[in-house]
C-alpha positions as CSV (number, residue, x, y, z in Angstrom):
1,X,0.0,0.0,0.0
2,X,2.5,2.3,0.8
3,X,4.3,1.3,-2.5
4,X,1.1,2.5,-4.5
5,X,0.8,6.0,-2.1
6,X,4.8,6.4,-3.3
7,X,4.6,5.7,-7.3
8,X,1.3,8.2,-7.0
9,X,3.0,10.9,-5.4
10,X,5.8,10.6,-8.1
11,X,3.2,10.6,-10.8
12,X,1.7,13.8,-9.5
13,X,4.8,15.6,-9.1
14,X,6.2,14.6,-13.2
15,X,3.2,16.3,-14.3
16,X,3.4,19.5,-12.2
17,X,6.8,19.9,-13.9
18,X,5.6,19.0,-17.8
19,X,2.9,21.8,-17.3
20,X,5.2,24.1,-16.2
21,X,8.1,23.8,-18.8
22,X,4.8,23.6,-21.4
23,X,3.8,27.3,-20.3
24,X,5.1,30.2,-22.2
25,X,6.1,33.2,-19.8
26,X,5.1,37.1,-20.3
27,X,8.7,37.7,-21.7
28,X,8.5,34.1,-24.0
29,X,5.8,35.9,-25.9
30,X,5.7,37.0,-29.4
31,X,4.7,40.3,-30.1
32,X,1.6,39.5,-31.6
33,X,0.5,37.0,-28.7
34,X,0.9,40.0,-26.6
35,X,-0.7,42.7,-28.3
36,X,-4.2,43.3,-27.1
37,X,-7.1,42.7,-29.7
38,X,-8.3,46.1,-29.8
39,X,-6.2,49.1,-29.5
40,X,-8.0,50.2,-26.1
41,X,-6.3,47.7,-24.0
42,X,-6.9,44.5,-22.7
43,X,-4.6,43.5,-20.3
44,X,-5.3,43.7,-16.5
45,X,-3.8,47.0,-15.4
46,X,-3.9,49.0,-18.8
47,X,-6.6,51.9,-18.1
48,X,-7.6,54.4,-20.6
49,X,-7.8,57.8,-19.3
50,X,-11.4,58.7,-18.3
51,X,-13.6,61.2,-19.5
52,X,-12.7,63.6,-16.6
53,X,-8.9,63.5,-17.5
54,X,-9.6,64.6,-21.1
55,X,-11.9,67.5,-19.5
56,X,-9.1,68.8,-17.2
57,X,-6.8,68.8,-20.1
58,X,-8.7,70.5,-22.4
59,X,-9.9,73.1,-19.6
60,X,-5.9,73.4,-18.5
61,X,-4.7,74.2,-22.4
62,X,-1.3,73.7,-21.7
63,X,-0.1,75.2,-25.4
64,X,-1.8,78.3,-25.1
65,X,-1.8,80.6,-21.9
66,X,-3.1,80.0,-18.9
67,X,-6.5,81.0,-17.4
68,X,-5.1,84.5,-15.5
69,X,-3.2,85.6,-18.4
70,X,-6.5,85.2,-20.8
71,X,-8.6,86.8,-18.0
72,X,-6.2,89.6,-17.5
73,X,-6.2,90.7,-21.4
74,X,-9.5,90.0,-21.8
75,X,-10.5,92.3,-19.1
76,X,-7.5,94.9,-18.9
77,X,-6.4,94.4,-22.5
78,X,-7.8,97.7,-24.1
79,X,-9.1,101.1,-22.6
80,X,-12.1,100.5,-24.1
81,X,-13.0,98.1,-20.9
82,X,-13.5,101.5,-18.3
83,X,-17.2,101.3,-19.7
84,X,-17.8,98.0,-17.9
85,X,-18.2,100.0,-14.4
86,X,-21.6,100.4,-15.9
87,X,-22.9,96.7,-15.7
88,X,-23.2,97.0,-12.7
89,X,-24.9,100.2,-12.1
90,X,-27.2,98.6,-15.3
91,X,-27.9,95.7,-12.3
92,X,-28.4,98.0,-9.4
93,X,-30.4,100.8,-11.3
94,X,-32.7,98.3,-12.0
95,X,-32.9,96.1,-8.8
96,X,-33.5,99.4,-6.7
97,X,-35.9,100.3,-9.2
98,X,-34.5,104.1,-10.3
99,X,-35.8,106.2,-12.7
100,X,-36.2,104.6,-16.6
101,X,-34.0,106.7,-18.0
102,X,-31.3,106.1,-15.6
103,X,-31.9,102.1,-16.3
104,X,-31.9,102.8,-20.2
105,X,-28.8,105.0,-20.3
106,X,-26.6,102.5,-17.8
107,X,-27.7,99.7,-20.0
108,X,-27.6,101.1,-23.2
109,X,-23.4,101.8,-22.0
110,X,-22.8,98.6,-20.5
111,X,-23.9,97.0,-23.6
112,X,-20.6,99.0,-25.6
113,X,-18.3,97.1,-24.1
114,X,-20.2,94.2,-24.1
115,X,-20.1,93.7,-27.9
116,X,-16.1,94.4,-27.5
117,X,-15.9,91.4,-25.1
118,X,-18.2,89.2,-27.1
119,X,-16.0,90.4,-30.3
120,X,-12.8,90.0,-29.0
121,X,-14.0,86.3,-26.9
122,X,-15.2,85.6,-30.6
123,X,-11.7,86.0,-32.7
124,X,-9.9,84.5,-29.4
125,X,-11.7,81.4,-29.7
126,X,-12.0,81.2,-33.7
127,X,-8.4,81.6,-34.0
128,X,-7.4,77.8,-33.3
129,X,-10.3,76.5,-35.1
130,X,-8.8,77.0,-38.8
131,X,-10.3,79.4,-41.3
132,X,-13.8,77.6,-41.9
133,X,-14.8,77.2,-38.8
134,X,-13.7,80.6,-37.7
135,X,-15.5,82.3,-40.3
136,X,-18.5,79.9,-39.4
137,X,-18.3,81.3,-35.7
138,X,-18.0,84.7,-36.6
139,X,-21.1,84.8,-38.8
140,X,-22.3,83.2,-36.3
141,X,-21.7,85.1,-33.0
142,X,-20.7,88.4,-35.4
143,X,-24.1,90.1,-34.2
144,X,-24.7,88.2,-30.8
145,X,-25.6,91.5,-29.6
146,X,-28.5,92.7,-32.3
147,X,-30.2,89.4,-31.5
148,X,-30.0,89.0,-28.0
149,X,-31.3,92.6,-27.8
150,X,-34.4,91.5,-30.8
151,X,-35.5,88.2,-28.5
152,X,-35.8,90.4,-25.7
153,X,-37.6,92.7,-27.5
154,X,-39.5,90.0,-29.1
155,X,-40.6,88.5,-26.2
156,X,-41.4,91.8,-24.0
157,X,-44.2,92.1,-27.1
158,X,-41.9,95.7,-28.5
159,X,-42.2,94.8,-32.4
160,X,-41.8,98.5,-33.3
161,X,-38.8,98.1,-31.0
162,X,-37.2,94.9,-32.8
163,X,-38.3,96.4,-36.5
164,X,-36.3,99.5,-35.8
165,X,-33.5,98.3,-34.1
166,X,-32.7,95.8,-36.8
167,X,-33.3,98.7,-40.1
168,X,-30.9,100.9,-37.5
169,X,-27.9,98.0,-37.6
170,X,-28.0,97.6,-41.2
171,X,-28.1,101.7,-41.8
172,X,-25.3,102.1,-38.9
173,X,-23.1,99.6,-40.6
174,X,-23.6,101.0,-44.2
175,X,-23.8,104.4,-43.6
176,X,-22.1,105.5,-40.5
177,X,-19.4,102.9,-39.6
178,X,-18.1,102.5,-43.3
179,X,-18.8,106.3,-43.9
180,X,-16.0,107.1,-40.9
181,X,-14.3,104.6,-42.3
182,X,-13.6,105.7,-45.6
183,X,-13.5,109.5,-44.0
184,X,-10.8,108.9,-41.6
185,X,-8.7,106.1,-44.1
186,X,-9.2,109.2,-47.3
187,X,-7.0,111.1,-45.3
188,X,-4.7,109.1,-44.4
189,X,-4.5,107.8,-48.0
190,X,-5.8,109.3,-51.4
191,X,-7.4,106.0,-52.3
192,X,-8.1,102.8,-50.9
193,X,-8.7,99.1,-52.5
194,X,-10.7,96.8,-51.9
195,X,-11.7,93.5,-54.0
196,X,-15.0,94.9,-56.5
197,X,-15.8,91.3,-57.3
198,X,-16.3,90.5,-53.5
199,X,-17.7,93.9,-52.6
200,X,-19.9,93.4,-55.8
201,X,-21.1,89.8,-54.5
202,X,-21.9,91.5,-50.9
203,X,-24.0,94.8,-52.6
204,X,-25.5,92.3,-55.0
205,X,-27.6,90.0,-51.9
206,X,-28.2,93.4,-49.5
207,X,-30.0,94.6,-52.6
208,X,-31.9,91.4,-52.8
209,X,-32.8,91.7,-49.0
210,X,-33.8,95.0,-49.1
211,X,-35.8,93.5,-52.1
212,X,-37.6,91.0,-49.8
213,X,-38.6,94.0,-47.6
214,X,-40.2,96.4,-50.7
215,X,-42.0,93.1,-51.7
216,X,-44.1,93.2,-48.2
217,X,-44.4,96.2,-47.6
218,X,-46.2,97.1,-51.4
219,X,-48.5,93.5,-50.6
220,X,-49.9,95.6,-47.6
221,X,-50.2,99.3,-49.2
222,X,-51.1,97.9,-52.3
223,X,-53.5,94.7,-52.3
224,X,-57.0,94.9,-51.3
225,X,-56.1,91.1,-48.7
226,X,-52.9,93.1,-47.2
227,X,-54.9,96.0,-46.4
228,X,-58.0,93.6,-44.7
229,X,-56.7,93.9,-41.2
230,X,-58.5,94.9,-37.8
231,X,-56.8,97.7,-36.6
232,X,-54.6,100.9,-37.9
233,X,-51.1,99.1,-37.8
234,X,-50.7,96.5,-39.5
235,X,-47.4,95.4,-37.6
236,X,-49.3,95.1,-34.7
237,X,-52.1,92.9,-36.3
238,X,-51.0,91.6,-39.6
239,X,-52.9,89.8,-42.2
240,X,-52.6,85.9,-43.4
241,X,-51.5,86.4,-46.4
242,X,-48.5,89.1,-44.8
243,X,-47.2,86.9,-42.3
244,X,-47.4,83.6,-45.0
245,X,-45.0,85.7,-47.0
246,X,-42.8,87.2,-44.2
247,X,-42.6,83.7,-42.4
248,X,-42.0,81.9,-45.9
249,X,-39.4,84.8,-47.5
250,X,-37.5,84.2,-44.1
251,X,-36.8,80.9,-44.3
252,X,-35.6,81.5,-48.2
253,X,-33.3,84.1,-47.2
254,X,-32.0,81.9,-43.8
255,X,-31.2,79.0,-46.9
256,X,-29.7,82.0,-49.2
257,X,-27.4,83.0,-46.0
258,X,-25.9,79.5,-45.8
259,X,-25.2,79.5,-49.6
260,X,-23.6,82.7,-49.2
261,X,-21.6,81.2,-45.8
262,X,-20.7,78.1,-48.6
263,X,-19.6,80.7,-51.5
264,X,-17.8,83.3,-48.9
265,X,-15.8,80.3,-47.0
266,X,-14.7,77.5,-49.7
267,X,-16.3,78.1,-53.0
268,X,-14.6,81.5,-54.0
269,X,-12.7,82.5,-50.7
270,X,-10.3,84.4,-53.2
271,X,-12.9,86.8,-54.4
272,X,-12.8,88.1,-50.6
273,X,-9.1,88.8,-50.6
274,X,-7.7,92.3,-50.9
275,X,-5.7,92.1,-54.3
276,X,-2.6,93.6,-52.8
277,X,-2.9,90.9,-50.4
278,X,-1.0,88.0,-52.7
279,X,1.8,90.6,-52.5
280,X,2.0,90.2,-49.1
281,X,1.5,86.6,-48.2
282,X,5.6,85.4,-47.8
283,X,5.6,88.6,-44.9
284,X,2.2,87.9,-43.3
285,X,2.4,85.9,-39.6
286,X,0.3,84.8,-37.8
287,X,-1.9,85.4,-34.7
288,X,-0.8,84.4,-31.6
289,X,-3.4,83.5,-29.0
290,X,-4.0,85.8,-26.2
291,X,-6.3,83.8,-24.7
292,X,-7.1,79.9,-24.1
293,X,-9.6,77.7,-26.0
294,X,-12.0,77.0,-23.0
295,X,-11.3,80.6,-21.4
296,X,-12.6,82.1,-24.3
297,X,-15.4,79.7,-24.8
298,X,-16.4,80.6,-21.3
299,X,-15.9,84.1,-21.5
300,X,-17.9,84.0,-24.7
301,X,-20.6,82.6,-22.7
302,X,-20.5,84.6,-19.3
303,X,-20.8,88.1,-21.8
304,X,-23.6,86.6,-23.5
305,X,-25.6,85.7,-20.5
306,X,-24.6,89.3,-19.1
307,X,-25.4,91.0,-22.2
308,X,-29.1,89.2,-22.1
309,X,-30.2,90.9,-18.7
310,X,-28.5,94.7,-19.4
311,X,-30.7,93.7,-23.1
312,X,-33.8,93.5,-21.0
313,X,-33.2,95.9,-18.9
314,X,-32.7,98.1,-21.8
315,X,-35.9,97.1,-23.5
316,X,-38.3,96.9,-20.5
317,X,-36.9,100.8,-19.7
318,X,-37.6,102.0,-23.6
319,X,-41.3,103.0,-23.3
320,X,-41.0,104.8,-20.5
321,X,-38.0,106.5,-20.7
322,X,-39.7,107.5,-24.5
323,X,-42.7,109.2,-22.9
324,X,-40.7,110.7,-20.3
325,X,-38.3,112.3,-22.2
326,X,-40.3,112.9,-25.2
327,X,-37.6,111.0,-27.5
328,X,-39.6,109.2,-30.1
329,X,-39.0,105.4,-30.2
330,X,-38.3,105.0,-33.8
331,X,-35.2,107.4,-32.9
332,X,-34.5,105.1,-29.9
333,X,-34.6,102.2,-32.3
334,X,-32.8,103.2,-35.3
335,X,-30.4,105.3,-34.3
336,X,-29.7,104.7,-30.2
337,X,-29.4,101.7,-29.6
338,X,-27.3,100.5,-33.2
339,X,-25.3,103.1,-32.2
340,X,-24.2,101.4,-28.9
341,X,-24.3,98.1,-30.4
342,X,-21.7,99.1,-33.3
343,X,-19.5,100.9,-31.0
344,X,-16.8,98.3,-31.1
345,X,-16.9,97.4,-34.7
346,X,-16.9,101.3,-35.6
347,X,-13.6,101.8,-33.9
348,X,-12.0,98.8,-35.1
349,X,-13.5,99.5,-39.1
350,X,-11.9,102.8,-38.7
351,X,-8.8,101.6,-37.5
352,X,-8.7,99.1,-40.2
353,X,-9.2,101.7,-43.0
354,X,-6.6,104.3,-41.2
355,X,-4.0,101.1,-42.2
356,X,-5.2,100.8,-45.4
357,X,-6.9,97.4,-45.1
358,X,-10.6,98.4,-46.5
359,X,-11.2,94.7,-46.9
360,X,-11.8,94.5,-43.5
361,X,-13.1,97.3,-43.6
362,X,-15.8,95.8,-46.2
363,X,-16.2,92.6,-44.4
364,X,-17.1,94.4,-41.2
365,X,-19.2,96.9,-42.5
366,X,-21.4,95.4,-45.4
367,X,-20.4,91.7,-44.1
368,X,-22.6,92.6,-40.8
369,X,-25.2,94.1,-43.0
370,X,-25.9,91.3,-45.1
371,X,-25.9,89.2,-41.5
372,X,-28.4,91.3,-40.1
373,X,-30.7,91.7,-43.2
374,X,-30.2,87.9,-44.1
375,X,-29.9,86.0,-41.2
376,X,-31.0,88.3,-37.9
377,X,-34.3,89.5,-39.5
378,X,-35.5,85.9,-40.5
379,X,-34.0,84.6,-37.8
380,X,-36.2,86.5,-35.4
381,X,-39.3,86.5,-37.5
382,X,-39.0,82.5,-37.4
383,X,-38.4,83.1,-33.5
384,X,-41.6,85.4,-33.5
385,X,-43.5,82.2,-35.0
386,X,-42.3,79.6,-32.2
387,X,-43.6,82.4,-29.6
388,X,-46.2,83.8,-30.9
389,X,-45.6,87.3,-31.9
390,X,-47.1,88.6,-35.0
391,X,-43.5,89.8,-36.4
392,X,-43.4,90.2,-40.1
393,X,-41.3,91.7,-42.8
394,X,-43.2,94.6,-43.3
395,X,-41.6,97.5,-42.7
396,X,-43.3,101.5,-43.2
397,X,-43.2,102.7,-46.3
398,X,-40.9,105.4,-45.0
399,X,-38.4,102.8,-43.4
400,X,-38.6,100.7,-46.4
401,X,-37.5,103.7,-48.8
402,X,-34.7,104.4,-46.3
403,X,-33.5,101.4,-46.8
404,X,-34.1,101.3,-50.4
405,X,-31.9,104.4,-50.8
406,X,-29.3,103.7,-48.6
407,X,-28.4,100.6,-50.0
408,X,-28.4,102.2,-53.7
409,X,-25.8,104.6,-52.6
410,X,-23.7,101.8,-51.0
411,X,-23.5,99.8,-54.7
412,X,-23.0,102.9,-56.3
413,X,-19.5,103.7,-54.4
414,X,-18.7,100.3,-54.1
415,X,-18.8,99.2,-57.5
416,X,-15.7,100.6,-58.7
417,X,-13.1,98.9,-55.7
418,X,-12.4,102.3,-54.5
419,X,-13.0,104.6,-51.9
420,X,-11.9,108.1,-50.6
421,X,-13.1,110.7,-47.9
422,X,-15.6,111.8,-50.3
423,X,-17.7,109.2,-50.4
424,X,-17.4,108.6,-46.8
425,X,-18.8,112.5,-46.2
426,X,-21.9,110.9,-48.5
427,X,-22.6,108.3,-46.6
428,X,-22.4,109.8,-43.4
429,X,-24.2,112.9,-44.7
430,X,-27.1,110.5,-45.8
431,X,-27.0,109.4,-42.2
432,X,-27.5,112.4,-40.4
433,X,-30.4,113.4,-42.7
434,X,-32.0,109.7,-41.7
435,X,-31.4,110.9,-38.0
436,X,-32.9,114.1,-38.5
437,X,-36.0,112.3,-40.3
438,X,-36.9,110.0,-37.6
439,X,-36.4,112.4,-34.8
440,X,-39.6,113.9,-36.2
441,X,-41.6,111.1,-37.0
């Protein structure tokens, strides 16, 4: 018996050691036994990095600068920033409840640097995105402020207030922003240059949206169904028939604004480039970030949410500060509050054509038209659908010939690729007579 016990111990024992010679070690393998089937891992101890890691390096940015130095030049990077001390006196004026026209004058200032911030937060962030995608964000974002200042309108029920205010951005931008412009670069230079196929292009769909206005507005002076309405105005209680064609020409012109996005950005990019730029392509460099991707995402959303209250403040404070003061609203709306809203771009258009680059210039002035008229307008009016509020294309036959007339002076001194400081006194003359005419209407 014990004989048996012994040859089975020895049994056991030879086989421990043929499975153990049989077994190939870690170091034995080839690199294909070893290599996991898919490329996230496999092997016990090999961990992908979470979700949370590839937050905090994203929010970190380590090849750009850090979160103080975007901060710091976002906030202290230009004089232009003392005007922010009136945010919050915009907040406090209206918390305690202080007279409207203190409320509409601190908000209508706090706004000024508020379209700086959302500017500059706008070209800080589109600058690592490559040239698509920062042209997308910039038509995009280019007129955060004329909208967030509509959809408060919009929703406080102030149609006269959203109608104006949008006519008074496209006339601000033609007119008075690219009339200083070509002022203050025509003497600094004889002549400026600018690309006339591009700037052709540009004047070529604002005269079709100005077209899409005239086409309302003569349906309601001029047709026995847009004259049915129930009361006087008929932007307060529009027709069928005149919203079915505002609410239908909007969406055509939202499709048209795309196609233009399409044609601007990677069809025929070169018909938007200064001709003396080619010259100057080898000595061109480029922008360095001054801020962080996620500090300028987030600034660009902390100004936008701040720039939505001082809107409403603004707007709730317009009727009364109007019958207080005795300043009619179309003024308000045409010429006040574009005014405040432009501020930024004015400066930098200026600056731009003081340096002899009028394609910016161009792109700023007419590119935010065409933004407004083609993208803003049926932007809102489609936003006016989803909540209810009877906001059409129809402008008065006044506004609409203001608009007809101010564009046709635009083609005409565009059409050539040249400006000087005389047609920059025309443009800014037709301005002040538009100021005068709505002071007194």
């Amino acid at each position: 018996m014990s004989s048996l016990m012994w040859l089975y111990m020895q049994f056991l024992t030879g086989c421990s050691k043929l499975t153990t010679s049989n077994t190939p070690t870690r170091s034995s393998m080839t690199s294909s036994e070893t290599s996991p089937l898919l490329k996230n891992g496999g092997y016990l101890g090999h961990r992908n990095p979470p979700l949370t890691r590839h937050v905090v390096t994203f929010m970190k940015d380590e090849d750009g600068p850090s979160w103080v130095e975007s901060f710091n030049f976002f906030i202290f990077g230009t004089w232009f920033n003392i005007l922010l001390v009136f945010i919050p006196l915009s907040f406090i004026s209206h918390i305690m409840d202080w007279d409207a026209g203190l409320i509409f004058l601190f908000s209508l200032m706090a706004i000024v640097p508020l379209a700086k911030l959302l500017g500059e937060a706008t070209d800080q962030l589109s600058i690592k995105l490559g040239e698509n995608m920062s042209g997308l964000l910039n038509a995009s974002f280019g007129n955060a402020v004329e909208i967030i200042v509509g959809v408060a309108a919009l929703l406080n029920g102030q149609l006269l207030i959203v109608q104006t205010s949008m006519l008074g951005s496209i006339l601000s931008n033609l007119l008075l922003v690219l009339g200083c412009s070509f002022l203050a670069g025509g003497l600094y230079h004889k002549e400026g240059f600018f690309n006339r196929a591009g700037a052709q292009a540009s004047a070529s769909l604002m005269a079709l949206s100005c077209i899409t206005l005239v086409i309302p507005a003569a349906y309601a002076s001029t047709t026995n169904a847009g004259m049915q309405n129930n009361c006087g105005d008929t932007s307060e209680c529009p027709t069928a028939g005149l919203l079915f064609i505002s609410r239908g020409t909007a969406i055509l012109l939202l499709g048209v604004y795309c196609a233009y996005l399409w044609f601007q950005l990677k069809s025929h990019p070169k018909l938007f480039i200064s001709p003396a730029s080619s010259t100057d392509e080898p000595n061109r460099e480029e922008t360095a970030p001054r801020m962080g991707t996620a500090a300028a995402g987030v600034a660009l959303l902390s100004v936008t949410v701040v720039t939505a209250f001082c809107a409403e403040y603004l707007v709730s404070s317009t009727e009364e500060t109007a019958v207080r003061y005795s300043i009619p609203k179309p003024f308000i709306g045409v010429i006040l509050l574009p005014i405040a809203g432009n501020a930024a771009d004015h400066v930098t258009a200026i600056w731009m054509a003081m340096k002899n680059k009028y394609e910016i210039t161009i792109t700023i002035c007419v590119g935010s038209s065409i933004q407004i008229a083609c993208f803003v307008v049926p932007l809102l009016v489609i936003v006016g659908w989803i909540v209810d509020q009877p906001l059409t294309l129809h402008f008065h036959n006044f506004e609409t010939i203001v608009l007809f007339v101010s564009v046709f002076l635009v083609n005409l001194l565009i059409m050539d690729g040249k400006s000087n400081y005389m047609g920059g006194l025309m443009f800014i003359t037709l301005y002040f007579v538009i100021a005068i005419a709505f002071w007194v209407t």
